[in-house]
NULO-178835 format. One record per residue (C-alpha): chain; x negated, y, z negated; residue number from 0. Coordinates in pm, 1 decimal. Example, Ala and Ser with C-alpha at 12.3 -4.5 7.8 and 13.67 -1.06 7.14 Angstrom:
2
(rec A; (-1230.0; -450.0; -780.0); 0)
(rec A; (-1367.0; -106.0; -714.0); 1)
This chain:
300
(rec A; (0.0; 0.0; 0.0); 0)
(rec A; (-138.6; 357.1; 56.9); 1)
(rec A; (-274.9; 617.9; -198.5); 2)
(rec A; (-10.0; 830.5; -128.9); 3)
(rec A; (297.8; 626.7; -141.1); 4)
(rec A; (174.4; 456.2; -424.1); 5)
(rec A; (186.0; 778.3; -575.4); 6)
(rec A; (498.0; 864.2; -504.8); 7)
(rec A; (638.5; 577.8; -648.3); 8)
(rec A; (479.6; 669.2; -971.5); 9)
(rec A; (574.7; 1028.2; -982.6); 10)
(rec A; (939.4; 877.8; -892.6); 11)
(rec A; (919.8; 656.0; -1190.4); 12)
(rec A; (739.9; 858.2; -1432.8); 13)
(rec A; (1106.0; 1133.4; -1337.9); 14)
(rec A; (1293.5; 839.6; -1465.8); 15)
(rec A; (1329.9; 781.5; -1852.1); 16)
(rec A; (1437.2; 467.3; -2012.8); 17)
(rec A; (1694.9; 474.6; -2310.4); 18)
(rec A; (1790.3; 194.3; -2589.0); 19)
(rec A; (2059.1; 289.5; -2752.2); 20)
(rec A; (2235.9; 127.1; -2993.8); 21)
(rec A; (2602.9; -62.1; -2975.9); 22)
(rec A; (2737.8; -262.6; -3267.6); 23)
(rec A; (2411.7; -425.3; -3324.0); 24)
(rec A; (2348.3; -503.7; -2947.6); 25)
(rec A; (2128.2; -215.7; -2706.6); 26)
(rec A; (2228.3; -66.9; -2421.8); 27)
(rec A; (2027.5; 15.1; -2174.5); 28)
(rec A; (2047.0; 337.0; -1937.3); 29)
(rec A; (1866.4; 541.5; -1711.0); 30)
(rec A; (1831.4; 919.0; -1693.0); 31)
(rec A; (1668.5; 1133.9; -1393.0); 32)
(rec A; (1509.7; 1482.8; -1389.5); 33)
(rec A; (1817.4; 1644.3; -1308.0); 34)
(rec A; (1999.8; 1486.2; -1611.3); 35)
(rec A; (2212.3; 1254.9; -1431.6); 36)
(rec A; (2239.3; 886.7; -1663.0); 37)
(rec A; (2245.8; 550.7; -1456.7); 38)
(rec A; (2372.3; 263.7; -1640.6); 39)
(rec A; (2181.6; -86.5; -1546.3); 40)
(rec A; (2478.2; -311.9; -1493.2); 41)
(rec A; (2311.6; -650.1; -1515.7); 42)
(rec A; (2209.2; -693.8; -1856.7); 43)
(rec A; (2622.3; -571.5; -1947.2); 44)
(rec A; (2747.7; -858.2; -1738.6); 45)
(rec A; (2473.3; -1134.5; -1879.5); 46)
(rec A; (2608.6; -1017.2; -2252.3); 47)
(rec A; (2972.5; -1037.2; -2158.8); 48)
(rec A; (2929.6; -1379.2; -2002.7); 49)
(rec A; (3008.2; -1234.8; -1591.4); 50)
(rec A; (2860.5; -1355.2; -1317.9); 51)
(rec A; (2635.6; -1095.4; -1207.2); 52)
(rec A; (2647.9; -1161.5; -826.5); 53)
(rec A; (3059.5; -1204.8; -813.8); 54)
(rec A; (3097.9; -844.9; -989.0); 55)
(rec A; (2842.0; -711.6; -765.4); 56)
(rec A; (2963.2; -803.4; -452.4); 57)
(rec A; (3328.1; -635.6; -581.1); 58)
(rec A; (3172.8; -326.0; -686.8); 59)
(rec A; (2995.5; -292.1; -304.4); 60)
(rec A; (3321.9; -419.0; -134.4); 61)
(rec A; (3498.4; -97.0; -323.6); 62)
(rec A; (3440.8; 255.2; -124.6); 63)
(rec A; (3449.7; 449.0; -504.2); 64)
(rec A; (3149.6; 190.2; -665.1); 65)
(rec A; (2963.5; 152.8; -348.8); 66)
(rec A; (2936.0; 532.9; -350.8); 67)
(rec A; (2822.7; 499.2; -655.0); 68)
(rec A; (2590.2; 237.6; -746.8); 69)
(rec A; (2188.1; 237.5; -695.3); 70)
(rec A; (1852.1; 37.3; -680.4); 71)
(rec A; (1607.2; 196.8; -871.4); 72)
(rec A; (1251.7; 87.7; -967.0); 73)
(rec A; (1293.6; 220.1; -1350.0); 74)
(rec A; (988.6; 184.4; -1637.1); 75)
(rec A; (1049.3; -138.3; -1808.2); 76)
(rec A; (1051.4; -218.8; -2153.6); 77)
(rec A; (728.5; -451.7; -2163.8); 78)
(rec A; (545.6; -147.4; -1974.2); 79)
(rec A; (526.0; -103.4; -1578.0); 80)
(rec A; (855.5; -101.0; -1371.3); 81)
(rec A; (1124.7; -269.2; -1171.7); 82)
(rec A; (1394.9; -253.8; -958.3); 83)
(rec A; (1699.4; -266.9; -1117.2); 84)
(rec A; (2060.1; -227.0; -981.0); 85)
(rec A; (2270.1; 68.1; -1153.9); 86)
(rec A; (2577.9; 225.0; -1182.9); 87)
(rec A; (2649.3; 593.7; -1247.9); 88)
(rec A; (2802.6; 647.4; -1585.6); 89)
(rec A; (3103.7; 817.0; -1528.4); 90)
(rec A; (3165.7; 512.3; -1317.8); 91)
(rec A; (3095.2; 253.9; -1579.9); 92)
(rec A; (3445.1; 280.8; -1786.9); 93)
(rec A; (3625.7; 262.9; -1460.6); 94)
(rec A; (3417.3; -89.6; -1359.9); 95)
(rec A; (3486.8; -232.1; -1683.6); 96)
(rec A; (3854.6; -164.8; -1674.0); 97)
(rec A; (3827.4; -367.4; -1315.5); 98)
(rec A; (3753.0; -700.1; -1575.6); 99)
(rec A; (4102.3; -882.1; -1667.8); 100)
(rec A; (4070.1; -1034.5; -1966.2); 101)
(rec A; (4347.9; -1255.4; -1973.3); 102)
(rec A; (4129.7; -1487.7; -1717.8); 103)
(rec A; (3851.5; -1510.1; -2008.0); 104)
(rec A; (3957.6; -1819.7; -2164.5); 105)
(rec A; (3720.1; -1801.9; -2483.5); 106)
(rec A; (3780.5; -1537.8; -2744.2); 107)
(rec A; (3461.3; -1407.7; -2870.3); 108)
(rec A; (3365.6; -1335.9; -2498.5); 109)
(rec A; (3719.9; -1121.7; -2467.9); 110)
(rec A; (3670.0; -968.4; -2771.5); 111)
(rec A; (3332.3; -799.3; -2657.9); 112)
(rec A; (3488.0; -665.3; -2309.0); 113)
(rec A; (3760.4; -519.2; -2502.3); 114)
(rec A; (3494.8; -381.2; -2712.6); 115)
(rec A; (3265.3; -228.3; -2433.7); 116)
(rec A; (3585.4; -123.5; -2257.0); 117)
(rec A; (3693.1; 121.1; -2527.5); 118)
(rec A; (3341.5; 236.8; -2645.9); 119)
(rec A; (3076.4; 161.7; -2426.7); 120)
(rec A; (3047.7; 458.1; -2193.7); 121)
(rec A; (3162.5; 719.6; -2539.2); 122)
(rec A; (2859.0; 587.1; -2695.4); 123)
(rec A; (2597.1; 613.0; -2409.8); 124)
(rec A; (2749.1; 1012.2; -2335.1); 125)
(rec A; (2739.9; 1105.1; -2698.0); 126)
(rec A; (2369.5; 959.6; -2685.9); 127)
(rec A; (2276.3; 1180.9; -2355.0); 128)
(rec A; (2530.9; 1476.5; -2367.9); 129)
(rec A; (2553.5; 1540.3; -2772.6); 130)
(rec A; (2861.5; 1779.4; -2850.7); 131)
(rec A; (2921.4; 1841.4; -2490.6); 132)
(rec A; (2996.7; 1457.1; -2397.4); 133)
(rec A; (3389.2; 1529.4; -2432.4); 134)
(rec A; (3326.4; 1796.2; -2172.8); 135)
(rec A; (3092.8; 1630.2; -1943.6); 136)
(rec A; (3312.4; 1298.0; -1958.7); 137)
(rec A; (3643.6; 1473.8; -1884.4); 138)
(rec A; (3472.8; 1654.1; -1552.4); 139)
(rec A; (3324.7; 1345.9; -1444.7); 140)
(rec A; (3640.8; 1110.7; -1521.9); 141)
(rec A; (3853.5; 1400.8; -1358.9); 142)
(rec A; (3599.3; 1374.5; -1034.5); 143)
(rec A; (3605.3; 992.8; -1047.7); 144)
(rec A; (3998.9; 991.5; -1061.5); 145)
(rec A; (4015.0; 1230.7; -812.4); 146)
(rec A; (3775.6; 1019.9; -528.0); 147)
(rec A; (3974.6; 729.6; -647.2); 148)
(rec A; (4344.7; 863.6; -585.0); 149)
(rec A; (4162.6; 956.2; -279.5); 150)
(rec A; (4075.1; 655.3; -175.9); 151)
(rec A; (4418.5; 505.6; -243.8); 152)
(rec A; (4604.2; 799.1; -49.2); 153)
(rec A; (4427.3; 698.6; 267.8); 154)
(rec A; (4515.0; 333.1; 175.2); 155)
(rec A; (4817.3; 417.1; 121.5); 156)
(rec A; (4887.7; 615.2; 444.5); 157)
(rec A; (4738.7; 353.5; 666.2); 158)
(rec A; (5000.8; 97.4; 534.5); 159)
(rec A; (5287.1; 331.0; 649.0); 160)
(rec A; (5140.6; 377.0; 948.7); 161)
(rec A; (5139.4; 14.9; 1018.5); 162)
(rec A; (5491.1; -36.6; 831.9); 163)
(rec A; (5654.3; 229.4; 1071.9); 164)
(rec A; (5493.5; 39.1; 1367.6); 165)
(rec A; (5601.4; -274.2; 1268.4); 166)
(rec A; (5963.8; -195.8; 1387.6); 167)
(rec A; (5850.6; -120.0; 1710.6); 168)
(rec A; (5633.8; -418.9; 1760.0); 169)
(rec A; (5947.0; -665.2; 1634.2); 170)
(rec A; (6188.2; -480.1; 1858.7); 171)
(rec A; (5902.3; -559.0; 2163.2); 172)
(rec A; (5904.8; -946.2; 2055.3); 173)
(rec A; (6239.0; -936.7; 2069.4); 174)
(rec A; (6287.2; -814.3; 2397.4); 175)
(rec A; (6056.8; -1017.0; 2529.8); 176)
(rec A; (6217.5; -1315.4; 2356.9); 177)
(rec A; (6537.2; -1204.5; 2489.7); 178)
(rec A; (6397.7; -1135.7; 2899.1); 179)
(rec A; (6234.9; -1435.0; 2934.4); 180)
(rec A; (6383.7; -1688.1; 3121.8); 181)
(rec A; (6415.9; -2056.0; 3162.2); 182)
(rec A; (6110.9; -2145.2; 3399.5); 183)
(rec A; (6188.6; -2327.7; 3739.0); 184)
(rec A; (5978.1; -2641.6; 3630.9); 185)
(rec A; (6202.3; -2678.5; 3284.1); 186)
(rec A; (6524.5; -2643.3; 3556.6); 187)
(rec A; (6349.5; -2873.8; 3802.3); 188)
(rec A; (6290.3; -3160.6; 3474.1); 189)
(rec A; (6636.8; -3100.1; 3376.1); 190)
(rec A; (6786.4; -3175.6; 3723.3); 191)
(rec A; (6554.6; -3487.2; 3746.0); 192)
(rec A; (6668.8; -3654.4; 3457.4); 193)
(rec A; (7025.2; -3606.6; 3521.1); 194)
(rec A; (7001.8; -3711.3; 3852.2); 195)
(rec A; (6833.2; -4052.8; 3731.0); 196)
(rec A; (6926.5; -4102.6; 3414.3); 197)
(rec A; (7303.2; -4064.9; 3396.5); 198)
(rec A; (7435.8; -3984.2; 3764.4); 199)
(rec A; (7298.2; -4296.2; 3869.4); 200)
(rec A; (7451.0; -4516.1; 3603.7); 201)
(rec A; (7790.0; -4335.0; 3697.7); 202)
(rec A; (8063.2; -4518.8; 3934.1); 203)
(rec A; (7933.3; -4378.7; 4282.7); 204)
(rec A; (8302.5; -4254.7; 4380.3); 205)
(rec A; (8300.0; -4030.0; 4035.1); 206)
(rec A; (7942.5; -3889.9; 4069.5); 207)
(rec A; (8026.9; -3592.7; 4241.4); 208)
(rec A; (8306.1; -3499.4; 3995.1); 209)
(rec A; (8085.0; -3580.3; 3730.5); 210)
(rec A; (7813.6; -3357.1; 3847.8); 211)
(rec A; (8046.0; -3011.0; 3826.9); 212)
(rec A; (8117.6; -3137.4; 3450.6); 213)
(rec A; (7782.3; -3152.3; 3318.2); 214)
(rec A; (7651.9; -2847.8; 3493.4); 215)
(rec A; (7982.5; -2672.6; 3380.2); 216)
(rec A; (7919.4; -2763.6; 3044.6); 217)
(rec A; (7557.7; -2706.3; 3033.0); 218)
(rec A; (7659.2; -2311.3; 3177.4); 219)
(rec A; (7893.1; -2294.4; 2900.4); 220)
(rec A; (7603.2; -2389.7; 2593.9); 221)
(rec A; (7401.4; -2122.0; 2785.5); 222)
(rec A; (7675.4; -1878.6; 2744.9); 223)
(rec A; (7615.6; -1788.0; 3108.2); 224)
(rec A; (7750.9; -1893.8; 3447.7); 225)
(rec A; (7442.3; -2107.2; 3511.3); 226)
(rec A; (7218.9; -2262.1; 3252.6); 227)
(rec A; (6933.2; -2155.3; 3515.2); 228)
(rec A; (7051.2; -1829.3; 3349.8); 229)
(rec A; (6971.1; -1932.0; 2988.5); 230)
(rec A; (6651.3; -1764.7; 2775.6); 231)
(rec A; (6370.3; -1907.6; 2770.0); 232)
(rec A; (6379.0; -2011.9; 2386.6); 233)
(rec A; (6737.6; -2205.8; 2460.5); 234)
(rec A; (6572.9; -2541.6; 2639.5); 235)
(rec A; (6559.4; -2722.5; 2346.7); 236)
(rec A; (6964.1; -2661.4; 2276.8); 237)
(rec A; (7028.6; -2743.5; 2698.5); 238)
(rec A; (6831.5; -3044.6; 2648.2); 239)
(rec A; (7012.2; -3178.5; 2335.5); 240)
(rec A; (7318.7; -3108.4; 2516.6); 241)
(rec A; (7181.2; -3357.2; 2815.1); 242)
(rec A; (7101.4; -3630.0; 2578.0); 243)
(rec A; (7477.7; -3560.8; 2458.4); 244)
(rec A; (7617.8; -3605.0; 2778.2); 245)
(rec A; (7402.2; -3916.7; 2865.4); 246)
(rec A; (7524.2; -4075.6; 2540.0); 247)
(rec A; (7886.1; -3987.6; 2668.2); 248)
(rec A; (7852.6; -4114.2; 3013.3); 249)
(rec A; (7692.8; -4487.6; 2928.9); 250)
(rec A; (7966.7; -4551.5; 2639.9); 251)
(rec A; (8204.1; -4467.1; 2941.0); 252)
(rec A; (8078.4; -4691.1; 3224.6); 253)
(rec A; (7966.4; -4983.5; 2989.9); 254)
(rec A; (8357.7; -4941.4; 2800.7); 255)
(rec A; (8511.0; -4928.5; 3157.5); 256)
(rec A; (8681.5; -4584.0; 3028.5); 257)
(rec A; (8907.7; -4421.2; 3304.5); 258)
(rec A; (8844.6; -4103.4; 3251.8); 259)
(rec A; (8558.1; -3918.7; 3090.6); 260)
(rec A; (8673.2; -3565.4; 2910.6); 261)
(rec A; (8263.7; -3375.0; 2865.2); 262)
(rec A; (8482.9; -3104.4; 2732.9); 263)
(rec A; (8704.8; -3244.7; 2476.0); 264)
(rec A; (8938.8; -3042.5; 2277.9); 265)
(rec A; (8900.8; -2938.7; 1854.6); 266)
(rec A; (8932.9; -3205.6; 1654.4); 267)
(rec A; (9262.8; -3226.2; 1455.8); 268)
(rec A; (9317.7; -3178.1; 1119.0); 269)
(rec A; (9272.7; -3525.0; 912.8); 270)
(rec A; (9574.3; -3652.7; 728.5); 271)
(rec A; (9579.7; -3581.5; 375.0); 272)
(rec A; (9481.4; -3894.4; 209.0); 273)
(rec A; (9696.2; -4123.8; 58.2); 274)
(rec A; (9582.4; -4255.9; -318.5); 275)
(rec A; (9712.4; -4548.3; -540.7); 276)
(rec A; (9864.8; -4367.7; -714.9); 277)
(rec A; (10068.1; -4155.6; -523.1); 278)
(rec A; (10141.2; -4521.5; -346.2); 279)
(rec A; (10263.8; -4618.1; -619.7); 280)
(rec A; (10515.4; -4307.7; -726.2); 281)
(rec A; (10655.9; -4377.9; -391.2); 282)
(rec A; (10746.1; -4688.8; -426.4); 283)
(rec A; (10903.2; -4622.0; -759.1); 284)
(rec A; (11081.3; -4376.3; -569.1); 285)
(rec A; (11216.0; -4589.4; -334.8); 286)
(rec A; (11307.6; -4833.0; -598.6); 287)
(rec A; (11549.0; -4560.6; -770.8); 288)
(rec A; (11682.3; -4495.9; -483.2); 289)
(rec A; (11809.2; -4825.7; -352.0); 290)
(rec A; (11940.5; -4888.8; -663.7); 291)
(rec A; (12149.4; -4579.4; -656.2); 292)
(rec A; (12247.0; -4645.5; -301.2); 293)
(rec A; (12350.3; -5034.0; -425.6); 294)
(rec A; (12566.5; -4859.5; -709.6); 295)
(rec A; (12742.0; -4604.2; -470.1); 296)
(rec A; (12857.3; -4920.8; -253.5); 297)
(rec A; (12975.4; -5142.4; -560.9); 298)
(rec A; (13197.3; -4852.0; -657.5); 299)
């Protein structure tokens, strides 16, 4: 490395000061720069609290507000010399540890201390760095923080209405184009094909022609359209069901020896109301009483 740069690294880390400062019998550690601005290495928080240092910071870089935010800085370590170290800015810290759900932390100690450094962690490092004034200097750097972060979730925000109010237009485009499209000439072609061998030909050969209006008269009529070559696209499946229909019609009438074949039957009637034991009963009791009365009038 040259003279120069290595001496610019030095002067950079000699700007930097190192800070222990104590929390509930624990340190924490934090970094402040020549301009008084405090760093928080993030790290050694999430090895104490039990997190898994490379899941948290992949979230904080996947977030616009932390990425903006966070820092690697060769800092003086504590057993003399200097590292890089990953670090967060401090008026950033409270809003990262509110981030941490502990309902997921199953054991209770380890809850415990995030509810702990949640509530007093970043008071304690700005009393340590800002004295008296930390009240003031916390409430204009929460106020920017809050502000970048309602921000951020404006823009969010906006960008999901934008794509909500396009969302009508798109469906309505589907929809017409679910709508336009038509049966295609090689679905006719397969449905003529299989009529043609499938249940004209098992058809007396006197009736076929007959037959043939029906079953393209009824097909037009599931199509809800003068021809089923009419019918959208998305209706094959209900004109084929309606072929397999009439095949099943037209091979119970030649193999019964049937007449006539109706493809267009009419509703079905109402069933008879059903006749219990009981009521079987009551009427013959009925009709019991009323021969005998009938018997009586005649004796008279």
């Amino acid at each position: 490395m040259p003279n120069d740069e290595k001496e610019n690294n030095s002067q950079k880390t000699q700007a930097l000061s190192l800070h222990q400062v104590e929390f509930h019998g624990d340190s924490l550690l934090a970094v402040q720069n020549g301009d008084g601005d405090v760093c928080v290495p993030i790290k050694p928080i999430c090895e104490r609290l039990g997190l898994t240092w490379h899941g948290q910071f992949e979230k904080l870089q996947r977030d616009q507000t932390f990425s903006e935010g966070i820092r690697v800085m060769r800092i003086p370590s504590l057993n003399g010399g200097s590292q890089e170290t990953t670090v967060l800015q401090l008026n950033l810290v409270p809003l990262w540890l509110a981030t941490i759900q502990t309902s997921r932390i199953p054991d209770l100690r380890v809850r415990d201390a995030v509810v702990l450094y949640k509530r007093e962690c970043a008071q304690v490092l700005y009393h340590h760095f800002f004295g008296q004034r930390h009240q003031e200097v916390i409430l204009r750097q929460f106020t920017e923080v809050v502000s970048r972060f309602v921000d951020a979730t404006n823009k969010r925000f906006d960008d999901l209405e934008q794509r909500i109010k396009a969302q009508p237009s798109a469906t309505a485009r589907a929809v017409s184009a679910r709508e336009t499209e038509r049966i295609t000439e090689d679905d006719c072609r397969a449905i003529c094909d299989y009529i043609q061998t499938k249940i004209l030909q098992t058809y007396p050969k006197h009736r076929v022609r007959s037959l043939r209006a029906k079953i393209y008269a009824r097909l037009a009529r599931k199509a809800g359209k003068d021809s089923y070559k009419n019918c959208p696209r998305y209706q094959v499946g209900d004109i084929w069901n309606e072929v397999r229909e009439i095949e099943d019609l037209v091979h119970f009438a030649a193999t019964s020896g049937a007449e006539q074949l109706d493809l267009f039957p009419a509703k079905k009637q109402r069933k008879a109301k059903q006749v219990t034991p009981a009521k079987v009963i009551e009427m013959k009791q009925q009709a019991a009483k009323n021969k005998a009365k009938k018997d009586k009038e005649q004796a008279s």
